[in-house]
C-alpha positions in Angstrom: 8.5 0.0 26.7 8.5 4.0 26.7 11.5 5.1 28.5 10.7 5.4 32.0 12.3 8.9 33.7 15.0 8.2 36.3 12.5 9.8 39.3 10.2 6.7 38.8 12.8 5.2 40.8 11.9 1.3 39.5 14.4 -0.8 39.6 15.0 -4.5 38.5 13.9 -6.4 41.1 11.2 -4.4 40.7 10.6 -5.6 37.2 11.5 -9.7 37.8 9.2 -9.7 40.8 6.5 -8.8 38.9 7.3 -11.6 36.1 7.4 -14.1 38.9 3.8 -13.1 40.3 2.5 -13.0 36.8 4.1 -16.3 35.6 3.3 -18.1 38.9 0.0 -15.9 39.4 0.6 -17.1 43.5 2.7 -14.7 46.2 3.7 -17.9 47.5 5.3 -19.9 44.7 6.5 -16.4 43.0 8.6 -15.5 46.4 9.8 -19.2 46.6 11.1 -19.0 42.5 12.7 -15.8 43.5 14.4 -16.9 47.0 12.9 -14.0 49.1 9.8 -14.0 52.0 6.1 -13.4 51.0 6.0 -10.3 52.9 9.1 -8.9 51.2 7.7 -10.2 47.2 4.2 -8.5 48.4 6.1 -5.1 49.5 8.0 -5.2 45.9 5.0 -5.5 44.0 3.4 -3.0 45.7 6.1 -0.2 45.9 5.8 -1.3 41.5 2.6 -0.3 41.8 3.3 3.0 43.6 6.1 3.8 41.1 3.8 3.0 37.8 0.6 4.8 39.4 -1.8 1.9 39.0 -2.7 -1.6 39.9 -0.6 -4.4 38.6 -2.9 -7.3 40.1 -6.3 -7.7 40.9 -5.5 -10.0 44.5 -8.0 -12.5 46.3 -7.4 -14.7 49.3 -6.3 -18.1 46.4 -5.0 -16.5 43.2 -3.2 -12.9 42.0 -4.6 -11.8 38.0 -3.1 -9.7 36.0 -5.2 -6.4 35.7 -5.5 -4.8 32.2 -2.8 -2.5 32.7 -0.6 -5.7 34.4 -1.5 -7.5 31.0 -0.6 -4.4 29.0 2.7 -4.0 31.0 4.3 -7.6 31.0 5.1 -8.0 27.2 7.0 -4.6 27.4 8.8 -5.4 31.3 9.7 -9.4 29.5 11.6 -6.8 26.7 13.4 -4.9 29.2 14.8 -8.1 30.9 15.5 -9.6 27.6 17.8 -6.6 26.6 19.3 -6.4 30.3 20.3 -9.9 30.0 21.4 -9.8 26.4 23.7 -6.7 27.7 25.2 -8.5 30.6 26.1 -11.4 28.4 27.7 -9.1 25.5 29.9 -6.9 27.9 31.2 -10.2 29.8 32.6 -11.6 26.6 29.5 -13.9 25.3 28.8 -14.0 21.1 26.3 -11.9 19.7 22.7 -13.2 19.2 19.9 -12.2 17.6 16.8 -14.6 17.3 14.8 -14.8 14.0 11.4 -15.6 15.0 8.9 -17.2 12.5 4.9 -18.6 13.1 5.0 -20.9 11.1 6.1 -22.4 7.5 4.4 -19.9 5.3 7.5 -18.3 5.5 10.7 -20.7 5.3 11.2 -19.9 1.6 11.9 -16.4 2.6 13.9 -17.1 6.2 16.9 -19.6 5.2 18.2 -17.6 1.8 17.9 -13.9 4.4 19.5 -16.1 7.3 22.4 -17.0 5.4 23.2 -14.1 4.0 23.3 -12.4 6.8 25.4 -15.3 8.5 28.0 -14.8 5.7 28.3 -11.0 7.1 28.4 -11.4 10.2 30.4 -14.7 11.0 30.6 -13.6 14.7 27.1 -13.6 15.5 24.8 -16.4 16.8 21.4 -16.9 14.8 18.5 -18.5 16.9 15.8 -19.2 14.8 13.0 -19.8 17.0 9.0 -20.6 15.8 6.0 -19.2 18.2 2.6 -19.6 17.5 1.4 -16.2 17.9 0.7 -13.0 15.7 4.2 -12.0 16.0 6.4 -14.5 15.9 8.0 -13.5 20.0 7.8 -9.8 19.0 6.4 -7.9 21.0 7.4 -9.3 24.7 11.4 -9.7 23.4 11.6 -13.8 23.0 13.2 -12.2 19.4 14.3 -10.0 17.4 12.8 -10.4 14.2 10.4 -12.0 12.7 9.0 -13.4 9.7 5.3 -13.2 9.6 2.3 -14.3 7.1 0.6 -11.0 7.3 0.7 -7.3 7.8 1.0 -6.8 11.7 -0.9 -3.8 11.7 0.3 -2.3 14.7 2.7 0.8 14.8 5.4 -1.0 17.3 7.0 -2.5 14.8 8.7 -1.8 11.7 8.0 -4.0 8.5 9.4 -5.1 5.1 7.0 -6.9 2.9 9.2 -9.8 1.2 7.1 -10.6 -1.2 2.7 -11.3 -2.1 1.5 -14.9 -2.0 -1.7 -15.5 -3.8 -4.4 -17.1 -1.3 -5.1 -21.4 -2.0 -8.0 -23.4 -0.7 -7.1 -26.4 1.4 -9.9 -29.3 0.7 -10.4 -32.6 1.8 -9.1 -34.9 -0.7 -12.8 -35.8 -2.4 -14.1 -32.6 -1.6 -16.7 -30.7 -4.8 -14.2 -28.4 -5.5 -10.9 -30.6 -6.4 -11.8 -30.6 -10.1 -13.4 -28.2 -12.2 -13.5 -24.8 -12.2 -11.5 -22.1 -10.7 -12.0 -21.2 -7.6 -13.6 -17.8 -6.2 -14.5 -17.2 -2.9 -18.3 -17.3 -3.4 -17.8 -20.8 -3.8 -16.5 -21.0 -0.3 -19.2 -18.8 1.2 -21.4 -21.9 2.0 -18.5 -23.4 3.7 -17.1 -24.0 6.9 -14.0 -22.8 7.4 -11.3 -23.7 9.2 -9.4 -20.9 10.8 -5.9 -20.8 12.4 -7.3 -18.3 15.3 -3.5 -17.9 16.5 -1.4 -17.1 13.5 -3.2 -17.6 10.6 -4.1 -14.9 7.7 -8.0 -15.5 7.7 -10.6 -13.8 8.3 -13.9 -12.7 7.6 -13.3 -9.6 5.8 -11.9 -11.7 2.9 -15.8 -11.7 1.7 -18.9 -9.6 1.0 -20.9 -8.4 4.0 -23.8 -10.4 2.7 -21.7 -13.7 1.6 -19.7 -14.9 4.6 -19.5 -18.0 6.1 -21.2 -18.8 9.2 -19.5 -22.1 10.5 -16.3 -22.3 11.3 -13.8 -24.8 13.1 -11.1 -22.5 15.4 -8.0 -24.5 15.7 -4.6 -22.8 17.3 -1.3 -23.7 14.4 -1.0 -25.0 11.4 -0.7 -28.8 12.4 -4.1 -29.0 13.7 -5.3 -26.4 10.6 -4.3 -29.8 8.2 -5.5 -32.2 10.8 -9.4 -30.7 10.9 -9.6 -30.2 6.9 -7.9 -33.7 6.3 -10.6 -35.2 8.9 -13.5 -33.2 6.7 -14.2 -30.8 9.3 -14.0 -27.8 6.8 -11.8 -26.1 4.1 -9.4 -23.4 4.8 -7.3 -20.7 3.2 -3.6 -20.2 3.1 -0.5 -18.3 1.3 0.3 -20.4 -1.7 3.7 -21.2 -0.2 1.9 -23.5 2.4 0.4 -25.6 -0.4 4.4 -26.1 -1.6 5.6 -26.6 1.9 3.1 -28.5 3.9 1.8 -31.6 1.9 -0.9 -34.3 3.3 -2.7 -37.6 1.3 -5.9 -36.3 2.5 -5.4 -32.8 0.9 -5.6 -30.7 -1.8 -4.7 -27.5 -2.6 -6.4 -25.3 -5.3 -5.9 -21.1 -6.4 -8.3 -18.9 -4.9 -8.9 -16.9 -8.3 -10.2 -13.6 -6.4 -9.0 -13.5 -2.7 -6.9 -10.7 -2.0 -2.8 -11.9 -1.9 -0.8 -12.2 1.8 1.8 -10.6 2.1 4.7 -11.9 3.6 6.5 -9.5 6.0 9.7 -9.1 8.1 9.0 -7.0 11.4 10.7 -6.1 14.0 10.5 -3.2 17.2 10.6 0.2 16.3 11.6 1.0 20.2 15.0 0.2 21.2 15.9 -2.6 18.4 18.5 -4.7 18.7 21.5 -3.2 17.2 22.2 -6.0 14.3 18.5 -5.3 13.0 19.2 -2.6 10.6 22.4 -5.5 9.2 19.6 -8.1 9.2 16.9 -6.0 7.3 19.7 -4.8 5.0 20.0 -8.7 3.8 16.3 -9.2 3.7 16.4 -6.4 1.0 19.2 -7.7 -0.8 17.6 -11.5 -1.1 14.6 -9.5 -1.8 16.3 -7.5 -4.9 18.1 -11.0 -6.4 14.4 -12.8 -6.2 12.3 -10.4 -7.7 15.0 -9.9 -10.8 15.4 -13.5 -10.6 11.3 -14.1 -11.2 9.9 -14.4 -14.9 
């Protein structure tokens, strides 16, 4: 969150009463979680409002919703608390923590070598490593720290390291056309349908030509039910080449997508007020880096 000048005047309570109402999206059950009165929850949020200059929640006589700039606000205000909480439990004599976040297992040949190094540095420290099924592994509302992800974020918050480049493989159903033969280029895959990981996942359709693309496809929300629907038949699907050596089914099999552009696979983390054992953490990420690529053939 952009630092907020002191003459806003918001406070803390400020902040966890609008959490509540957002996570409970009720005035009641928000003002019960918090252990004050209605009235005095619906005065908080509303002096909120005042301080920020716009509406937090669109309100109607059953339900409170989030408005656009509520939903814009409570990723950055579940940061703030994050790093309050983390502060309080520093200065009273708790271990450090930082959580690794990751979306999934694209990514574990990369996480567990960076992890211990770091550990081996910094023997005080507690390491969470934590897996959320969205674009940024916990990010961007402060659930962690850093996080590995299949992917280029694309989005200026957050600083990144690219680990390494996975070439793209086709998952197919076990007797699926394409298991034997030749190699495989995405025109083969035009007349497809294809599976797509609409949470975390690395496709899309600008992997093909404007006038090639697919026009079916099966949305599914992780990786679990991504194997599930192309074991079942429903489709075929692309992935980093690391999830064909990490994730294996009877019903599947994995084959080189000669052409598709390669995923990169990327460490990110907040640009805005990062958690000070970041820098140590990234430092280790390019030092595993550095041994692996000398290490390749």
């Amino acid at each position: 969150m952009s630092e907020m000048p002191a003459e806003h005047g918001v406070e803390m309570r400020h902040l966890r009463a609008f959490v509540a109402v957002a996570r409970e999206r009720n005035l009641t059950r928000a003002a019960r979680h918090l252990q004050i009165t209605q009235p005095a929850l619906s005065r908080t949020v509303a002096s909120l409002e005042r301080l920020v200059g716009t509406a937090l929640f669109a309100r109607n006589r059953r339900t409170v919703q989030l408005t656009a700039a509520g939903q814009r606000f409570l990723p950055h205000v579940h940061r703030a608390l994050a790093v309050l909480d983390e502060a309080i439990g520093v200065a009273t004599g708790g271990p450090p923590v930082l959580r690794v976040g990751f979306t999934w297992g694209s990514t574990a040949e990369y996480t567990a070598p960076i992890v211990r190094d770091f550990e081996r540095s910094h023997p005080q420290v507690t390491v969470e490593i934590r897996r959320y099924d969205d674009t940024v592994a916990g990010l961007d509302d402060g659930r962690t720290h850093v996080g590995f992800l299949p992917g280029d974020p694309g989005d200026p918050r957050f600083g990144t390291l690219v680990l390494a480049d996975e070439p793209r493989v086709v998952a197919l159903p076990v007797d699926h056309r394409l298991v034997s033969g030749e190699d495989v280029v995405l025109a083969d895959l035009a007349s497809e349908t294809i599976v797509i990981n609409v949470v975390s996942g690395t496709t899309t359709l600008e992997l093909w030509e404007p006038t090639r693309r697919p026009d079916t496809f099966v949305r599914v929300r992780n990786v679990d039910e991504w194997m599930e629907a192309i074991a079942a038949g429903r489709g075929v699907g692309l992935t980093p080449a690391s999830t064909g050596r990490l994730y294996t089914h009877p019903q599947i099999r994995y084959r080189l997508v000669a052409d598709s552009p390669r995923v990169p696979i990327t460490l990110a983390w907040p640009r805005l007020a990062a958690h000070p054992l970041v820098a140590d953490f990234v430092a280790s990420a390019e030092r595993m880096r550095h041994r692996r690529d000398h290490a390749d053939p």
